[in-house]
C-alpha positions as MATLAB code, in Angstrom:
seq = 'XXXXXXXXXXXXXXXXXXXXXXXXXXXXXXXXXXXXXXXXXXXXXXXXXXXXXXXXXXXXXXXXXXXXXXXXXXXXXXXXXXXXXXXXXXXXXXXXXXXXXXXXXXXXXXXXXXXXXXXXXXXXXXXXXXXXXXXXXXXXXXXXXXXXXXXXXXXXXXXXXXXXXXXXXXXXXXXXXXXXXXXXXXXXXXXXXXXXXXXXXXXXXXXXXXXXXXXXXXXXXXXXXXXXXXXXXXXXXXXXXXXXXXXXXXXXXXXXXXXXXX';
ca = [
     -33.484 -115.349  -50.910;
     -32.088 -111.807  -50.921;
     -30.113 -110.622  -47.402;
     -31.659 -107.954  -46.064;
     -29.975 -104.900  -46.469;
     -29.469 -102.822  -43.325;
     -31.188  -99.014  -44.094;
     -28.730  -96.673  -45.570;
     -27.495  -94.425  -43.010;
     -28.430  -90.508  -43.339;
     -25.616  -88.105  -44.268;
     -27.993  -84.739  -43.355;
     -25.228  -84.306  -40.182;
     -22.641  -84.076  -42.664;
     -24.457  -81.684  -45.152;
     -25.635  -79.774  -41.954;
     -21.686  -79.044  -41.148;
     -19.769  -75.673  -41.015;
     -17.261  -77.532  -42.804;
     -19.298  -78.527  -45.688;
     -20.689  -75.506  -46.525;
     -18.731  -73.673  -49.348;
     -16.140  -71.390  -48.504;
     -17.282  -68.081  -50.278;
     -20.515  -69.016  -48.985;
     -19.508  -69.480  -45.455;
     -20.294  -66.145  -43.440;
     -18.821  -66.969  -39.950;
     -15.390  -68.219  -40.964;
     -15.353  -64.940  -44.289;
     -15.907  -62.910  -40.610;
     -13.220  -65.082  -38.496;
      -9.699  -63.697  -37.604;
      -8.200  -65.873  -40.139;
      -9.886  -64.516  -42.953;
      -8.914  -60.936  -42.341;
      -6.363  -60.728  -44.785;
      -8.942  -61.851  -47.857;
     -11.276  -59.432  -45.985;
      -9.072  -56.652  -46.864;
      -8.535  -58.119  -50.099;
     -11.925  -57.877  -51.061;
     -12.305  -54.185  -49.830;
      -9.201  -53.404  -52.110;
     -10.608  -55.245  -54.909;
     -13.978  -54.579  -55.393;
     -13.358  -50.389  -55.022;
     -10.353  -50.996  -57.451;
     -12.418  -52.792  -60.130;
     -15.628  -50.486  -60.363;
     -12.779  -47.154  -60.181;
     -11.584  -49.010  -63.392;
     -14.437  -49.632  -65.058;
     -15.249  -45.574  -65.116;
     -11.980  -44.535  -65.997;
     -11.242  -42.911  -63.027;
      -7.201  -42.153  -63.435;
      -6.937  -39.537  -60.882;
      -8.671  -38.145  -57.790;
      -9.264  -34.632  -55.969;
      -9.844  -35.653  -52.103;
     -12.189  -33.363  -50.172;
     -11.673  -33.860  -46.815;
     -13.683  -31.811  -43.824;
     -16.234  -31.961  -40.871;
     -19.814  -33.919  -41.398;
     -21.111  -31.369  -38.602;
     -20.759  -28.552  -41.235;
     -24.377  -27.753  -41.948;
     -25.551  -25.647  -45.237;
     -28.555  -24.323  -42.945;
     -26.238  -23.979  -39.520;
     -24.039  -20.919  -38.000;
     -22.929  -18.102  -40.768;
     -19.838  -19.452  -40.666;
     -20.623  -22.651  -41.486;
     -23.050  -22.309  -44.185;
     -20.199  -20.673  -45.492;
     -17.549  -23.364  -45.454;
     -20.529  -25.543  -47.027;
     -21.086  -23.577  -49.723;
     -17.457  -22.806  -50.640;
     -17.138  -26.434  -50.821;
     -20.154  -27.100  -52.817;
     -18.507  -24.176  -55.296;
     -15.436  -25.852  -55.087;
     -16.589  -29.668  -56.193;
     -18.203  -27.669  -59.156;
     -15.446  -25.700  -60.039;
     -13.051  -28.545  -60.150;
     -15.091  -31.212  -61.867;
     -15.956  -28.848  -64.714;
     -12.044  -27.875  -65.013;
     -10.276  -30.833  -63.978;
     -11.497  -33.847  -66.456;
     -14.147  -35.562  -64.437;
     -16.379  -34.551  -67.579;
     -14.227  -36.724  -69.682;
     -14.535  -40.395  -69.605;
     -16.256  -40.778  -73.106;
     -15.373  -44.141  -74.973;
     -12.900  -45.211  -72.250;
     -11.060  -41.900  -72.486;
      -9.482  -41.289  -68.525;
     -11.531  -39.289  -66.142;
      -9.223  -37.054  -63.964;
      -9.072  -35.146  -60.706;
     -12.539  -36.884  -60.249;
     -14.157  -35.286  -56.563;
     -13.706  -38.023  -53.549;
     -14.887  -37.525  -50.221;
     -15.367  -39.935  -47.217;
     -19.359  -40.081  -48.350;
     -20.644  -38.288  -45.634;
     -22.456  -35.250  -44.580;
     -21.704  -31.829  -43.638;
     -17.785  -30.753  -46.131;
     -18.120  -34.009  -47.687;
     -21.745  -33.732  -49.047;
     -21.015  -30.669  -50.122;
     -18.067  -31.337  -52.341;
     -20.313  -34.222  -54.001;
     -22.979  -31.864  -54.362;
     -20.465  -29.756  -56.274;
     -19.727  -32.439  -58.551;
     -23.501  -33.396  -59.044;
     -24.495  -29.824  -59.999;
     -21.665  -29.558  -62.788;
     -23.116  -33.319  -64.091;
     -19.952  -34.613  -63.351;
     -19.375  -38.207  -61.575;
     -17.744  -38.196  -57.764;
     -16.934  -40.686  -55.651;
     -17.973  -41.400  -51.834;
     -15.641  -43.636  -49.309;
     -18.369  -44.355  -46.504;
     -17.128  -46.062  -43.471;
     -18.899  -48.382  -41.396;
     -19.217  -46.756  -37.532;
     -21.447  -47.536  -34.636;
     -23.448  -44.882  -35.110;
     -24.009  -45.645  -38.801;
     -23.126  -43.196  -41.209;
     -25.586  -42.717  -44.151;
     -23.765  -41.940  -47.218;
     -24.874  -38.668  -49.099;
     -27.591  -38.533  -51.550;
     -24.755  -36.369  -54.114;
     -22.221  -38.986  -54.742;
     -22.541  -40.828  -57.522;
     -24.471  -44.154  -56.380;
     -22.093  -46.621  -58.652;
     -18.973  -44.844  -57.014;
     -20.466  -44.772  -53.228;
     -18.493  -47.359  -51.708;
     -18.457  -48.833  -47.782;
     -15.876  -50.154  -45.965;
     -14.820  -52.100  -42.807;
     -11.685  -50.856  -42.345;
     -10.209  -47.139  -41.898;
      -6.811  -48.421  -43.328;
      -8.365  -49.931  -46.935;
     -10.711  -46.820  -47.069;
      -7.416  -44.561  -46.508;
      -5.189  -46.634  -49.082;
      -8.192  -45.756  -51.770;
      -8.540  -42.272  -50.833;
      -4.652  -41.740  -51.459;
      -3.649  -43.850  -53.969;
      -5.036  -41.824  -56.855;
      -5.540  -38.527  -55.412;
      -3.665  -35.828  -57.309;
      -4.626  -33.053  -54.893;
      -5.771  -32.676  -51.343;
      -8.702  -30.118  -50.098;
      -9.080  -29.885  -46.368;
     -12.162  -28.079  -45.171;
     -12.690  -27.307  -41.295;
     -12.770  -29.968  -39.191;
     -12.094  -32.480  -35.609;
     -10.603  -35.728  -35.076;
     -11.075  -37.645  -38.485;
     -10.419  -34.756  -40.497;
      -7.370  -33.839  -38.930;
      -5.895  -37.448  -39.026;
      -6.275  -37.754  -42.720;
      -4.857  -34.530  -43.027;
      -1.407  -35.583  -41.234;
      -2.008  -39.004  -42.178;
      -1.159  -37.857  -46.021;
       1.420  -34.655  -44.736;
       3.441  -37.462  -43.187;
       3.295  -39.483  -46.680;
       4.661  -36.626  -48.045;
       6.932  -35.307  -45.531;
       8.678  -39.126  -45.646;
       8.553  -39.499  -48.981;
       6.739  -42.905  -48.815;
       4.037  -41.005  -51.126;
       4.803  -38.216  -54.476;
       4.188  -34.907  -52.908;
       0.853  -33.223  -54.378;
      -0.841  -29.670  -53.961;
      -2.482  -29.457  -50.395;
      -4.661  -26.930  -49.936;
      -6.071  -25.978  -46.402;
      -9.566  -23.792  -46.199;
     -10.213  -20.479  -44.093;
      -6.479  -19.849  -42.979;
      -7.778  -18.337  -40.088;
      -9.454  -21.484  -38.412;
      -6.541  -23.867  -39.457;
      -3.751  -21.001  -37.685;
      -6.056  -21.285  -34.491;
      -6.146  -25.009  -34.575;
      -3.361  -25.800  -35.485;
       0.145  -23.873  -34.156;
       2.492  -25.143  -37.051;
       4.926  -22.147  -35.713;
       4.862  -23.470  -32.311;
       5.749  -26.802  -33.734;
       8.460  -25.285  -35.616;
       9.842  -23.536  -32.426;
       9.761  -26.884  -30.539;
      11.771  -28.615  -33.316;
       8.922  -30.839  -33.891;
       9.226  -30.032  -37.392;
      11.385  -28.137  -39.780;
      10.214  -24.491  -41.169;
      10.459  -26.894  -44.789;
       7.872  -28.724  -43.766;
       4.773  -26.122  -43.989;
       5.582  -25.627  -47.914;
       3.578  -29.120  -47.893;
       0.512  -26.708  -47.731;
      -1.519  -23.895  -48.445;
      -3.965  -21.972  -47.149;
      -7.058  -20.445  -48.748;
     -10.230  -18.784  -48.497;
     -12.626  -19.016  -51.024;
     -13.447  -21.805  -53.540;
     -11.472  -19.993  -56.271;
      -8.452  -19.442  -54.346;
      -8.097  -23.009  -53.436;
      -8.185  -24.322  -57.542;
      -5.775  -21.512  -58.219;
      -3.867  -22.899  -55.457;
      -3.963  -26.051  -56.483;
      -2.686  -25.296  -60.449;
      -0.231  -23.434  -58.739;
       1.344  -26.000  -56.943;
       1.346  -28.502  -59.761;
      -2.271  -29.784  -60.148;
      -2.741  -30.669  -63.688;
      -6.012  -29.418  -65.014;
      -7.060  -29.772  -69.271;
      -9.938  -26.912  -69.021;
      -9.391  -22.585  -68.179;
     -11.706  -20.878  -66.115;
     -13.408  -19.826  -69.041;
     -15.118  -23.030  -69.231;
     -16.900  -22.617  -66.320;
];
């Protein structure tokens, strides 16, 4: 006669685990302190990867206020469409065209992805058929990225520090439209880079001289010996869409196509 056998115990509180489920698969601990370093891996990774895939060698960072409406104050339907002008101007002369057969795009428009300067720039870009990229950040009050970047180069991230890294790393110029808080930290942000010499200098190119002189007193700053008078040939100052490319080649910017082209 056989024994009888006692029932086989379940194992449904082992498969129902946090431990058993599979790593890349496993939301709460990909979210937990510990994984913050792969976190910021992936955010450096996945923007890296799809940048490589279009060829994008080199970047021309817009920079500037999402509050700047194309329909608001004179003013600032005029800083919009300067930097509308400008995203076109520089995509047709810069190399963003290029790209054909794995040939390098260059001096490809990024913004931060969102409205007002930003949308602008990327609307530049769309207008000339030329690709541009958009760095959205996630914020409690959620910011929509712009219906002008290009949607395979309109990126999100979690952290202000990865989206920075991205927007510097291949940026061969700088273009700062009117703006507050965030646009004037990523403004000094990539000045001090410079001024340190933890980054290669590139052109930087401020817009409406008259806005950035009341902001910002850069000869008070000097008088203070905050900063040495050597220190304000990190930048320019412009005032039309024109005026900031030729400021731009000036200063070093490389750029394959004339004016002609455009």
């Amino acid at each position: 006669m056989n024994p009888v056998r006692p029932p086989h115990p379940s194992n449904e509180a082992q498969k129902a685990s946090p431990s058993y489920e599979l790593a890349a698969l496993d939301r709460e601990y990909l979210l937990s302190d510990s994984m913050r370093g792969v976190r910021f891996l992936l955010e450096y990774a996945k923007a890296e990867e799809i940048l490589r895939r279009w060829c994008i060698r080199s970047t021309v960072v817009v920079f500037g206020s999402a509050r700047i409406r194309e329909d608001g104050p004179a003013r600032q339907a005029h800083w919009y469409a300067q930097a509308r002008e400008f995203g076109r101007l520089c995509s047709l002369r810069g190399g963003a065209l290029d790209g054909h057969e794995g040939a390098p795009r260059d001096n490809v428009i990024a913004t931060g992805g969102g409205p007002g300067a930003m949308e602008a720039a990327n609307r530049g870009a769309c207008d000339a058929g030329a690709p541009s990229i958009g760095f959205n950040i996630t914020l409690p009050h959620e910011q929509e990225p712009n219906p002008y970047s290009t949607p395979e180069l309109t990126f999100r991230f979690h952290y202000f520090s990865m989206r920075k890294m991205h927007l510097a790393m291949r940026a061969k110029a700088l273009v700062v439209f009117p703006g507050g808080f965030g646009t004037l930290d990523e403004l000094f942000e990539l000045l001090t880079l410079a001024q340190t010499r933890k980054a290669p200098r590139i052109p930087v190119v401020l817009f409406d001289r008259g806005y950035w002189r009341e902001i910002v007193n850069f000869e008070a700053l000097i008088g203070h010996g905050m900063i040495d008078r050597i220190d304000t040939e990190l930048f320019d100052f412009a005032d039309s869409a024109e005026e900031v490319w030729s400021n731009l080649v000036n200063r070093g910017l490389l750029a394959p196509y004339e004016p002609k082209n455009t």
